[in-house]
DRENPA-3360 file (N, C-alpha, C; in nm, 2 decimals, always signed):
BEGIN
1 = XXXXXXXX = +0.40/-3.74/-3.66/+0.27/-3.79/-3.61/+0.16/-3.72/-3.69 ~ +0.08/-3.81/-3.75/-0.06/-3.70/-3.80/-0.17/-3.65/-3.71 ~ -0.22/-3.58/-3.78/-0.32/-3.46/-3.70/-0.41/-3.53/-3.63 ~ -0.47/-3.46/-3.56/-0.55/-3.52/-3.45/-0.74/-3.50/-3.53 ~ -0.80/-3.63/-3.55/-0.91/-3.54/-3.56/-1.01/-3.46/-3.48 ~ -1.00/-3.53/-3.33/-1.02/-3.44/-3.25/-1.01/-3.32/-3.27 ~ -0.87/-3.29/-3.22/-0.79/-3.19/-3.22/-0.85/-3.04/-3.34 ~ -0.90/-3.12/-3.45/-0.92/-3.05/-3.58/-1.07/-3.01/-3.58;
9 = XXXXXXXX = -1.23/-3.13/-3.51/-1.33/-3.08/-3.49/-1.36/-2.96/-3.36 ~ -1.24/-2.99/-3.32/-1.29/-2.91/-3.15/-1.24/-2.72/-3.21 ~ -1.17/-2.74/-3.31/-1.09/-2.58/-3.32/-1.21/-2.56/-3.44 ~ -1.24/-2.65/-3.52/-1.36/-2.59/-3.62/-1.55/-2.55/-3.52 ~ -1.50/-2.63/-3.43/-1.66/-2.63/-3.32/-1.63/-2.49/-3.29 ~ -1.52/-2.41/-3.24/-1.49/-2.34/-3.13/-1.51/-2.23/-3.27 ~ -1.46/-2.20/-3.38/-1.47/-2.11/-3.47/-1.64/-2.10/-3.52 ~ -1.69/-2.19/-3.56/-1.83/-2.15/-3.54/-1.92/-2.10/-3.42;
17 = XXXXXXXX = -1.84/-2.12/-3.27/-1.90/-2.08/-3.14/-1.86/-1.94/-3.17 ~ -1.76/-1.85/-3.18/-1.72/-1.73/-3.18/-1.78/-1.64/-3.27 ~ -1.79/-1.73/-3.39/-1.89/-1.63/-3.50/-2.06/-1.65/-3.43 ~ -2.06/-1.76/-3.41/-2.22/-1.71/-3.31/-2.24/-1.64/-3.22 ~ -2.12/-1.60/-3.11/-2.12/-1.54/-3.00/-2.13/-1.36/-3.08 ~ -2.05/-1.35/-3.16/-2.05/-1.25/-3.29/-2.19/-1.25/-3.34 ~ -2.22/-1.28/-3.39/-2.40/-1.26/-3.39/-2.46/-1.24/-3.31 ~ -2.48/-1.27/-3.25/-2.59/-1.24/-3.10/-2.53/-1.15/-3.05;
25 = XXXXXXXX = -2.43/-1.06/-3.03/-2.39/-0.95/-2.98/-2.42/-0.86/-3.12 ~ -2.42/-0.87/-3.23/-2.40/-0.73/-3.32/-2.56/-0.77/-3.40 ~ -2.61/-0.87/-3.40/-2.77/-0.83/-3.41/-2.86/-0.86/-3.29 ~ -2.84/-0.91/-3.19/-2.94/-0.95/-3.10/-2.92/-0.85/-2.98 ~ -2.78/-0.82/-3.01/-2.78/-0.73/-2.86/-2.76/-0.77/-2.75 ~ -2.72/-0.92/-2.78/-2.80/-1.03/-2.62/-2.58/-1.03/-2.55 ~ -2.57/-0.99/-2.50/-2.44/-1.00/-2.43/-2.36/-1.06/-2.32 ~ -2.50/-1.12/-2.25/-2.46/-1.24/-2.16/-2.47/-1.34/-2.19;
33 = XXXXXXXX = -2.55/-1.35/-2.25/-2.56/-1.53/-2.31/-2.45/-1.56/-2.39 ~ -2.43/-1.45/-2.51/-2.31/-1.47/-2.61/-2.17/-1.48/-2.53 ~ -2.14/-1.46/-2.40/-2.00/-1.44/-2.36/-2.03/-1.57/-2.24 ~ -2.17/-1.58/-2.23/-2.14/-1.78/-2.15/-2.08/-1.86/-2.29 ~ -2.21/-1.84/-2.37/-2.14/-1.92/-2.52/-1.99/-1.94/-2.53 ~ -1.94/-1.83/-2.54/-1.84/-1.80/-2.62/-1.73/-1.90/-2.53 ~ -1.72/-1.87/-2.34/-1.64/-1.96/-2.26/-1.71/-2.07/-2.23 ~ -1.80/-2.12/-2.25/-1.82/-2.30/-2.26/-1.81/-2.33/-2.38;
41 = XXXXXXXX = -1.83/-2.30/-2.52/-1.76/-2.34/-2.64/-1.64/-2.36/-2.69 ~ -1.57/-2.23/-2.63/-1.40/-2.27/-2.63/-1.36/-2.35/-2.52 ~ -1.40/-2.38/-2.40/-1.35/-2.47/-2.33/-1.33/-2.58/-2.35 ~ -1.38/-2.61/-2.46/-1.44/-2.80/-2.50/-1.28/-2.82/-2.59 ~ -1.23/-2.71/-2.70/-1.10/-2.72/-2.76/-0.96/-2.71/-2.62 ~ -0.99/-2.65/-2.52/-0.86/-2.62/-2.39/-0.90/-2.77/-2.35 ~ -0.95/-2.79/-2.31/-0.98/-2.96/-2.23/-0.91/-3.07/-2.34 ~ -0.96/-3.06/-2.44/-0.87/-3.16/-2.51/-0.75/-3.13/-2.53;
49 = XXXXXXXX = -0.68/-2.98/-2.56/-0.55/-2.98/-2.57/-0.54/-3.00/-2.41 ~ -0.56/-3.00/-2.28/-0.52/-3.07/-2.16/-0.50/-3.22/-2.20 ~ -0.58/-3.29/-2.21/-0.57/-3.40/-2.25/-0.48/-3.46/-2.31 ~ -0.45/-3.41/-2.40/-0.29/-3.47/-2.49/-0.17/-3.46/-2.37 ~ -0.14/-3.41/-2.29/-0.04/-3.33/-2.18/-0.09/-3.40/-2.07 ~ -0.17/-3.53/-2.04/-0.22/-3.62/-1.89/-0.12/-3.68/-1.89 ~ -0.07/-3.68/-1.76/+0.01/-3.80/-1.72/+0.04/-3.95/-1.69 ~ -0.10/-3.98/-1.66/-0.18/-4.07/-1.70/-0.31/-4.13/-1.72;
57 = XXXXXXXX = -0.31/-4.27/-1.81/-0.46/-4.29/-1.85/-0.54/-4.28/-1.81 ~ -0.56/-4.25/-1.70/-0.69/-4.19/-1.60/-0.71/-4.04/-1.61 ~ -0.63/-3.98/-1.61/-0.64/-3.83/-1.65/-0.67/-3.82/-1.78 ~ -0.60/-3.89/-1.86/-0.69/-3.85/-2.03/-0.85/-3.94/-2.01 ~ -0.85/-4.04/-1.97/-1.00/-4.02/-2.00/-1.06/-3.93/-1.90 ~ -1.03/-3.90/-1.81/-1.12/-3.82/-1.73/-1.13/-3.67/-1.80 ~ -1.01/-3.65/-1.86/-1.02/-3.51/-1.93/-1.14/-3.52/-2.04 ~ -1.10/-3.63/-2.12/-1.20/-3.64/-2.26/-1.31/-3.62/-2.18;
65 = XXXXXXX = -1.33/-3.71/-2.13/-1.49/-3.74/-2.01/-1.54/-3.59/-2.03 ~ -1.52/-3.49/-1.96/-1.51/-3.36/-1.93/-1.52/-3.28/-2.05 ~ -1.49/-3.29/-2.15/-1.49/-3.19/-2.27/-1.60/-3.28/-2.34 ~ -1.65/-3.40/-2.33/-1.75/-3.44/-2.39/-1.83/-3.39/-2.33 ~ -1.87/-3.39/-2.17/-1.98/-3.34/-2.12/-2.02/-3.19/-2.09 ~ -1.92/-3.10/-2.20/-1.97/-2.97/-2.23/-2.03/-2.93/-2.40 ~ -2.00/-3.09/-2.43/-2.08/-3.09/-2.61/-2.23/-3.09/-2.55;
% end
């Protein structure tokens, strides 16, 4: 089966979330905001790997549903 492109923007979204959460802690200092960041940015890549693993069509879209509405 080939790669998902989902699968492929959500782990590239989530690597630039972490280096920003990384910024704003090592120049800004700011450490609550950077660690909401960091768990609603990676959440958006866990939701869609949930999604692949629904049991049914109603659970994948309701999952997608859900990981779009944290973009």
């Amino acid at each position: 089966m080939g790669r998902s492109i989902l699968k492929d923007k959500s782990y590239a979204f989530a690597i630039l979330i972490v280096k920003l959460s990384q910024l704003l802690v090592t120049e800004q200092k700011e450490y609550v905001l950077s660690k909401q960041l960091l768990r609603s940015g990676t959440a958006v890549g866990a939701l869609i790997r949930e999604a692949e693993f629904a049991q049914s069509k109603a659970m994948l879209v309701s999952s997608i549903k859900t990981s779009k509405s944290r973009l």
